[in-house]
C-alpha positions, 0 to 999 in steps of 0.5 A: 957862434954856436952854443957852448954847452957841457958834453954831460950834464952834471946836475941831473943824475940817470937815477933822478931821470927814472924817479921823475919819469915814474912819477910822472907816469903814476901822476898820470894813472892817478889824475887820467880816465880811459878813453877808448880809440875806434880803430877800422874793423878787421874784415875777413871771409865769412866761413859759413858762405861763399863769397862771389867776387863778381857781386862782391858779397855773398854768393848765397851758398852754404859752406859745408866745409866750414871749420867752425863748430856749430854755433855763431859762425856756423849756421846751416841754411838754403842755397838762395836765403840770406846767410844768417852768419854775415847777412850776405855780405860775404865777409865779417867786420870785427870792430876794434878798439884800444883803451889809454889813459890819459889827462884830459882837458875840456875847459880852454881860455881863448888864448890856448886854441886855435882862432879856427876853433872859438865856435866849437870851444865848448866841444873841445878835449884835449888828450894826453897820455902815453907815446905808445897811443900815437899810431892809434891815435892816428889810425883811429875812426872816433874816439870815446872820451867820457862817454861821448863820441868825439873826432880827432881835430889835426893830428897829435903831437908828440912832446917832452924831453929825451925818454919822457914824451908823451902824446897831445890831441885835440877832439871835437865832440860829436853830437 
């Protein structure tokens, strides 16, 4: 026999629904830190040399037509040297990261992790914060939390109710 349930409920008005969520959004500015999410680094072509495809890395040569201005992507040197720009690698790595704030969670009973996880209790965060952070929280390398260096354990989990989700992880300090 299935649920007998109202259409609509009746008990909870739209109004109410946005205050809650409000709230619960500057409880979350009020009470969370910024953690900082280590995303892979763009990579593109360095303007100031060639780029040998055969070596995969620099070919070594000046390029005289790079569009830069001088300055510290432009950078004048012998065919043969080293480029100063990429260090020969023929290609430039621009890290990228993201700030989130979130509610974060250090101290656990044994009851609240995973058995797998009782050696490393005293490296464990738990995160929380906003639902946009899910796809960077999956694409992250590392992620900074209280100035410490910490990796993803499992991948995060989206909870909540209708509107109001919000996104949990767990991260292992790394020393």
């Amino acid at each position: 026999m299935g649920e007998s349930l109202p259409s609509a409920g009746r008990l909870i008005s739209d109004t109410l629904k946005q205050t809650f969520e409000d709230r619960m959004d500057e409880l979350l500015v009020d009470l969370g830190r910024k953690i900082t999410l280590h995303l892979e680094p763009t990579i593109e072509d360095c303007p100031n040399c060639g780029f040998s495809s055969i070596l995969k890395r620099s070919n070594n040569i000046y390029n005289s037509s790079n569009p830069n201005a001088l300055g510290p992507l432009h950078k004048v040197f012998s065919d043969g040297q080293n480029c100063p720009v990429c260090g020969s690698r023929g290609v430039l790595k621009t890290p990228r990261s993201v700030e989130y704030t979130a509610t974060i969670k250090k101290t656990f009973r044994d009851d609240q992790i995973s058995s797998s996880w009782a050696s490393i209790k005293n490296k464990l965060a738990k995160t929380n914060t906003v639902i946009d952070s899910y796809k960077d929280i999956i694409d992250c390398s590392h992620a900074t939390i209280d100035e410490k260096m910490y990796k993803r354990l499992g991948d995060p989990v989206k909870t909540g109710l209708q509107s109001f989700i919000r996104v949990k992880c767990f991260w292992e300090m790394v020393e």
